[in-house]
N, C-alpha and C positions, 0 to 999 in steps of 0.2 A: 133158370133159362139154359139153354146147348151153351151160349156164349160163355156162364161161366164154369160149368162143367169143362167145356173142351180147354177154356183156358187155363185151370185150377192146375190142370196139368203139368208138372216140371217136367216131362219129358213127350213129345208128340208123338204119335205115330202118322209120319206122313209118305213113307214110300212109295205109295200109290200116286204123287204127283209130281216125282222125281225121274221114274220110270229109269230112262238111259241114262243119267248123271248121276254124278257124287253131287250131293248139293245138301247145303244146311239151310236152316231157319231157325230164327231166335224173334220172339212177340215179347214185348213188353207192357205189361198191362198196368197205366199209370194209377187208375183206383187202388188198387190194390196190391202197388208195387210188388208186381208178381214175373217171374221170367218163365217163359216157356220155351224150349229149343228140342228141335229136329236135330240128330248128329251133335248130342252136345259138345264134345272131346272136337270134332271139327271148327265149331265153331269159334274157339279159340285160336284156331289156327291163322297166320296172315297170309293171304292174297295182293297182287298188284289190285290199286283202286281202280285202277281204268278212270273211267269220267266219273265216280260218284268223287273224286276229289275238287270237283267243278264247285260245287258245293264248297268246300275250303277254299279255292279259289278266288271263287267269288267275292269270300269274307274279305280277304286280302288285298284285291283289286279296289273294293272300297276302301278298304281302311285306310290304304295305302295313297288314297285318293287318284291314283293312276285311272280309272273310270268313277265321273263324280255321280252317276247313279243309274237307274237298269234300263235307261235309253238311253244311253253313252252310246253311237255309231261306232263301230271301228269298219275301215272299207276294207271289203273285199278286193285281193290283189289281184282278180282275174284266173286264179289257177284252178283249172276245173277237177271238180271230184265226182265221185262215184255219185254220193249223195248231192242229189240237186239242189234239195235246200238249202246248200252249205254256199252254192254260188249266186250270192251275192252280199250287198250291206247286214251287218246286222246288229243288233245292240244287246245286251248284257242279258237283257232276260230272252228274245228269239235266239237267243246261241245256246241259254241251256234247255231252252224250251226244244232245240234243235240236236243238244249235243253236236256243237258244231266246234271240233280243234282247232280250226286255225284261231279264230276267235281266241280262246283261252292260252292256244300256243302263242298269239302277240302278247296278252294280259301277261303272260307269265316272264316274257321278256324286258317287257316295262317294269314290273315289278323287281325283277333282279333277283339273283340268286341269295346274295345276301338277306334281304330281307323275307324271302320267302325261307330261306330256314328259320330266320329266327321267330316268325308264327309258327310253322310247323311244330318247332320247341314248344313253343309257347300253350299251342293247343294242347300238344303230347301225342300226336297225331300219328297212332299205329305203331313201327319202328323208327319214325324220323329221320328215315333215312333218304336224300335226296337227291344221290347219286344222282352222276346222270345227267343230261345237257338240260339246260335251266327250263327247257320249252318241252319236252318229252319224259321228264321223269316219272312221271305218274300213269306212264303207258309202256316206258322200254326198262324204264330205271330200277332202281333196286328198293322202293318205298313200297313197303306193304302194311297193311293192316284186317283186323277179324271180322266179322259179321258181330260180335260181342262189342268193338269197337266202335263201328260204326250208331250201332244204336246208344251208346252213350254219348257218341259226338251230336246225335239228334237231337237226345234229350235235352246235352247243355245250350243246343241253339231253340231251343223250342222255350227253353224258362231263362232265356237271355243271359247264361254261366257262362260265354266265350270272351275271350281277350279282344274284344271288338265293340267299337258305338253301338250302343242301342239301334242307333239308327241303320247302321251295316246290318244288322243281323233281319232287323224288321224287313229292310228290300231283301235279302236272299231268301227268306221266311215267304215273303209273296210269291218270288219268282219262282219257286218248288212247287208252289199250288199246280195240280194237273186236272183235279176236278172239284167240283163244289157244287154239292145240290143241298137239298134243304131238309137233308136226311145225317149226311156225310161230307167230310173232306180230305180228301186224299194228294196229301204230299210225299214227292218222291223221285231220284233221280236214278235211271238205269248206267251202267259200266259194262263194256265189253275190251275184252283183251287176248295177247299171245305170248303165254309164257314157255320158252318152248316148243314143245308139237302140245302142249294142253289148252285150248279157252279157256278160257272163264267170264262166265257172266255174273251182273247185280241186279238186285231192284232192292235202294235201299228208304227209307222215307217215314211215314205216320200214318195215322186213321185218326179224324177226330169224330166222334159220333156216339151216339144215346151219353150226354155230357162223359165220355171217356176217350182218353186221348191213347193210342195203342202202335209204340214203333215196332218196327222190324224192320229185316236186313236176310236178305236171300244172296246167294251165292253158288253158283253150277260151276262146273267145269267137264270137260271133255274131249276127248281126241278129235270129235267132230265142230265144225264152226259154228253147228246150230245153237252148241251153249255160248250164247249173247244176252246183251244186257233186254233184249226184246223176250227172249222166252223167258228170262227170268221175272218178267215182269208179268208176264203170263201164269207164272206158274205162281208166283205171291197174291197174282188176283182170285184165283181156282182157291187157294189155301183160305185167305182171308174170306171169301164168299162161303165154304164151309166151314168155318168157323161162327158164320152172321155175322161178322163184322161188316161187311160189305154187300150189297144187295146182288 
């Protein structure tokens, strides 16, 4: 079949849906424990997470038992943002389902800095580095990590290998689901940042479909704000739908 042709491939050619950006992709094909990356030599490289660390987060907010599970409330303070959705109540899963910071910037204050390294450690989470005020490191700070990275941090939450309960990992495993038909399932959480005058955007996550389970991890950057964690998720849908991974 194209699927496993285009995937057999160790190296892609995808230029054609990077267009204005620097941008990598790394696919992992779990049949046949096979990797294939766009930009390989980049995609070692580390990046700020932006929100795909929501994901980590999240693990830690439970484990920590600081949110005892993904309708935990935390209230909205009344401080309005850009994003509307972000004003008002919202619980563990509408916050990542929203990518909504304040949410995760309280999680992360409950949680403490101390303990939030010592998972970071724990996981091996990029450079571990977590510089940086205990509520924004993962957006101003000095924590970075690769697209190579990130999909192995998926894999170990997808076959339950993280320093976390079963049971953590199972609610963050749900609350990633974005879509679910009866074809496919596609979990996956977008990152947008400012390093710099550079963006960078993510769209990092899985495919589970024709019984194969297939992660990846996209990464843009640019002078311009357009590279955000929304075109990058745009740009892994275009990728993955030629591919036939996705319809």
């Amino acid at each position: 079949m194209a699927i496993t042709a285009a995937v057999s491939e160790d190296k892609l050619e995808l230029e054609k849906y990077f267009q204005d950006f620097t941008g990598v992709f790394v696919l992992y094909d779990l049949n046949n424990d096979h990797y294939s990356r766009y930009n390989p030599a980049r995609c070692a490289e580390r990046f700020l997470p932006a929100s795909t660390f929501k994901i980590l987060n999240s693990l830690i907010g439970l484990e920590t038992g600081v949110i005892p599970n993904e309708d935990y409330v935390i209230k909205w303070d009344g401080t309005q943002y850009e994003n509307s959705a972000w004003n008002q109540d919202h619980t563990l899963k509408t916050a990542i389902q929203n990518s909504v910071v304040w949410y995760y910037q309280e999680l992360a204050r409950r949680v403490g800095t101390e303990k939030m390294q010592y998972y970071v450690d724990a996981v091996g989470y990029g450079n571990k580095n977590i510089t940086g005020k205990t509520d924004t490191f993962w957006l101003t700070g000095a924590l970075r990590i690769s697209a190579d990275e990130q999909v192995e941090l998926l894999k170990r939450l997808y076959y339950n290998d993280l320093p976390f309960s079963q049971r953590s990992m199972k609610i963050v495993k749900e609350i990633l689901v974005l879509e679910n038909t009866d074809t496919y399932r596609l979990s996956g959480k977008t990152g947008s940042g400012l390093v710099g005058t550079s963006y960078i955007g993510w769209f990092v996550g899985y495919v589970e479909a024709r019984d194969n389970v297939y992660f990846f991890a996209t990464n843009i950057e640019s002078s311009s704000s357009e590279a955000d964690g929304v075109k990058a998720k745009e740009i892994t849908r275009d990728i993955l739908q030629g591919l036939e991974l996705l319809p």
